[in-house]
C-alpha positions in Angstrom: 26.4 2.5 -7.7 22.9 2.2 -9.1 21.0 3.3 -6.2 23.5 6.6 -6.3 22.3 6.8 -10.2 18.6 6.2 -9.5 19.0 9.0 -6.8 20.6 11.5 -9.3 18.0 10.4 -11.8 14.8 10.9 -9.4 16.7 14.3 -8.2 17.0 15.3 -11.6 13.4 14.6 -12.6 12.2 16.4 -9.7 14.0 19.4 -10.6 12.6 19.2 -14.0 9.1 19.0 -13.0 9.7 22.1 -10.1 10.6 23.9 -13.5 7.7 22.9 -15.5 5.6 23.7 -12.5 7.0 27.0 -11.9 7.8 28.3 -15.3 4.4 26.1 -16.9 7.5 24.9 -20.0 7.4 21.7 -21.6 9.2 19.1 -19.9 11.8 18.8 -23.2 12.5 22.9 -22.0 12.4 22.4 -18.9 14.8 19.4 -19.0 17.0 21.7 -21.4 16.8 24.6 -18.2 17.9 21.7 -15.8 20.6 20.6 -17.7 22.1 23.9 -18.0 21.3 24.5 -14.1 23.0 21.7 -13.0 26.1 22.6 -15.3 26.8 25.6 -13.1 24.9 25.0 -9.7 24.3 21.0 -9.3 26.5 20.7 -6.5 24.9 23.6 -4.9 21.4 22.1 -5.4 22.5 18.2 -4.5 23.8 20.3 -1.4 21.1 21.6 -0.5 18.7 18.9 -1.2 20.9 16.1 1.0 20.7 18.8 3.8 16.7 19.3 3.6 16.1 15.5 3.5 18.5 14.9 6.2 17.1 17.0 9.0 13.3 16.0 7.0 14.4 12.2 7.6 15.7 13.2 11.0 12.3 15.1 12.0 10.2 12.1 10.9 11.9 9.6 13.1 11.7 12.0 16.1 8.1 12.6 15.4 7.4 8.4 14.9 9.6 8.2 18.8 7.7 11.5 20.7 4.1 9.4 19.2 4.9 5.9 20.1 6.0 7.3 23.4 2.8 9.2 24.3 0.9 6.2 22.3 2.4 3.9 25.2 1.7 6.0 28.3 -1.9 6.3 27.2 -2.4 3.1 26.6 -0.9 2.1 30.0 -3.0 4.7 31.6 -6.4 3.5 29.8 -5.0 -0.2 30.7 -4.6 -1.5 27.0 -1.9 -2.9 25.1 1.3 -0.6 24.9 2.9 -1.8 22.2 -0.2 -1.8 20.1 -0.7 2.0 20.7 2.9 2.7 20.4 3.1 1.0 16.7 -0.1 3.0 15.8 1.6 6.2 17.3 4.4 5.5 15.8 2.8 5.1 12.4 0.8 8.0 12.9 3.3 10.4 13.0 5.2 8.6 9.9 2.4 9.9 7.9 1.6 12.4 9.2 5.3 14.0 9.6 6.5 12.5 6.4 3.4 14.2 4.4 4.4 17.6 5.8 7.9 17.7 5.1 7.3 16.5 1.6 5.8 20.2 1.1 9.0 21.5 2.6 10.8 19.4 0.2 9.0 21.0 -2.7 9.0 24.4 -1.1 12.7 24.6 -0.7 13.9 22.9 -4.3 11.2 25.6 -5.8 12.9 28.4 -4.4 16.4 27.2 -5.0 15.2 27.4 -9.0 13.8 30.8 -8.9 16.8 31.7 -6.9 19.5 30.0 -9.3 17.8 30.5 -12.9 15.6 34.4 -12.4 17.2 35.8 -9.6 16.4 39.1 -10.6 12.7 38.6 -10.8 12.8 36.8 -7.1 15.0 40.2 -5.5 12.2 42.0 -7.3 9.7 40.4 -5.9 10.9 38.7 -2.8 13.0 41.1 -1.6 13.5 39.9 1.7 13.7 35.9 0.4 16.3 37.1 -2.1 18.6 38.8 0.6 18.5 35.9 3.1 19.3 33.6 0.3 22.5 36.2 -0.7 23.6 36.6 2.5 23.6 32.6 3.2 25.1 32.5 -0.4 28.1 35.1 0.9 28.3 33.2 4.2 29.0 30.1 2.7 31.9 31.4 0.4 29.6 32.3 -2.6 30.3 29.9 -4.6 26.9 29.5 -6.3 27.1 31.0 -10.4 23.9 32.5 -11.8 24.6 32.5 -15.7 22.1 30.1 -16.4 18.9 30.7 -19.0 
């Protein structure tokens, strides 16, 4: 129960900061903004945030296998230790993989906000972002409210 808690809590700051970063609000308004967007859309963005850091999480431990992999066929090839090159491969990519996906992360909550709390302003200036994100919205049963701020 208090990992679940500390999870909603992190989630919830995170989506407060995207705010401030997006919006440049205080953190008190911004906190205000998330409140209200998780009144009407936090099962939407929970959603969507399990699904990114699922196939994320899923990506990275690919990535670590496919390095440690090609770490331990070069190493054999060269004649050193496999294992040794396999746990650097492997820690390599965990790095490496992890650091890009975190951008993802970011990218995709950011755009969830500007989808959820303006989307007017993103249809008018993302048109194309805005009808993908309608037409998933539609496809999915449209279940997602925009009343907020």
């Amino acid at each position: 129960a208090e990992y679940g808690i500390e999870a909603l809590l992190r989630f919830f700051n995170k989506t407060i900061l995207t705010i401030v970063a997006i919006y440049g609000d205080s953190y008190l308004t911004s906190a205000k903004k998330a409140v209200a967007l998780f009144g009407d859309n936090g099962f939407e963005l929970v959603m969507q945030n399990n699904i990114v850091v699922s196939m994320i999480s899923a990506s990275t431990i690919l990535g670590m296998f496919t390095c440690a992999g090609v770490g331990a066929l070069l190493a054999n090839a060269a004649g050193f230790d496999m294992l040794t090159f396999a746990i650097l491969g492997g820690a390599l990519a965990l790095f490496i993989v992890e650091g890009s996906f975190v951008l993802l992360e970011s990218g995709s909550l950011s755009i969830m906000v500007c989808y959820l709390l303006h989307p007017t302003m993103l249809r008018q200036t993302r048109p194309q972002l805005y009808e993908l994100l309608r037409a998933a919205e539609e496809k999915a049963g449209g279940g997602i409210s925009r009343s907020v701020v």
